[in-house]
Structure formats: structure tokens, C-alpha cells
N, C-alpha and C positions, 0 to 999 in steps of 0.2 A: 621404653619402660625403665626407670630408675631402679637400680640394685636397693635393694631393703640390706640394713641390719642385719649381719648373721645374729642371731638367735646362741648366749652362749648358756652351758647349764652352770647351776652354781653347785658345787659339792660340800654334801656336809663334811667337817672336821675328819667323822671317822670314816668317811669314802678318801680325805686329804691324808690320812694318813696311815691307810689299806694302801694306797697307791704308792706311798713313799718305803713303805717294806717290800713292795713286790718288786720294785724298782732295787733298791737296797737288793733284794734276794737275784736278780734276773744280774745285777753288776758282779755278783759276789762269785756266780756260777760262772759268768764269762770271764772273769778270769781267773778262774780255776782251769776249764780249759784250755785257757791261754800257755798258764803253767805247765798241764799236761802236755801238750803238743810241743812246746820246748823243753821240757824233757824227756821225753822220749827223742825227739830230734838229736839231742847233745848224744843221748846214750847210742843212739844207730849212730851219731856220726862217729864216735868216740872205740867203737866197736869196729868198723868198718875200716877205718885208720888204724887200729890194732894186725887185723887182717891183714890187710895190704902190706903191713910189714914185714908179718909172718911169709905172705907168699912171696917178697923181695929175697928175701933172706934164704926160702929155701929155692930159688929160683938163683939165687948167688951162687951155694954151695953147690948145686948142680951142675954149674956153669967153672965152677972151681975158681972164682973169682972171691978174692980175700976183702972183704970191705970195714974198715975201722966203724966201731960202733961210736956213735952222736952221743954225748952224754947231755 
């Protein structure tokens, strides 16, 4: 049995170009997202590296061990 032709449909103008704003709107969103998830990532990491300093530092002084600060 030979394969026939797919069958394609044609789109009017304003279905061609409903399609190119949803498209426009669906890239616009994902990288909005995109933005959000790295930023929030930089801020916890940003945050988290704060932290970590603090509890070196008072983790030093309890230990009575003198450490020159990094400038």
C-alpha cells in the first residue's frame, strides 16, 4: 500500500498571525521564568555565602583563633 500525501491545512493570515503572538507571548513568559529562577538562585546563593561566613567567624572566635579579614 503506497503512503498518500499528508494532507496539510492552510491558515488564514489571522490564524498566521494569532499564532505568531502566542508564540511571541509563550517566549516572553519563558524567559521571564528563566530570569526568576536565576534570580532567586544568585540571591540564596548570595545569602548562603553571607551565612557561612558569619558562622566561620563566630566559629573562629570561639575557637580563639585570630583570622585577618580578606578585603
Amino acid at each position: 500500500m503506497p503512503m498518500s500525501q499528508p494532507e496539510f491545512i492552510k491558515l488564514t493570515d489571522e490564524q498566521v498571525k494569532a499564532r505568531k503572538r502566542r508564540n511571541i507571548a509563550i517566549a516572553f513568559g519563558l524567559l521571564l521564568f528563566i530570569a526568576t529562577v536565576y534570580a532567586i538562585t544568585v540571591s540564596r546563593m548570595h545569602a548562603n555565602n553571607e551565612a557561612r561566613k558569619a558562622q566561620d567567624t563566630a566559629q573562629n572566635i570561639a575557637a580563639g583563633v585570630v583570622v585577618p579579614e580578606a578585603n
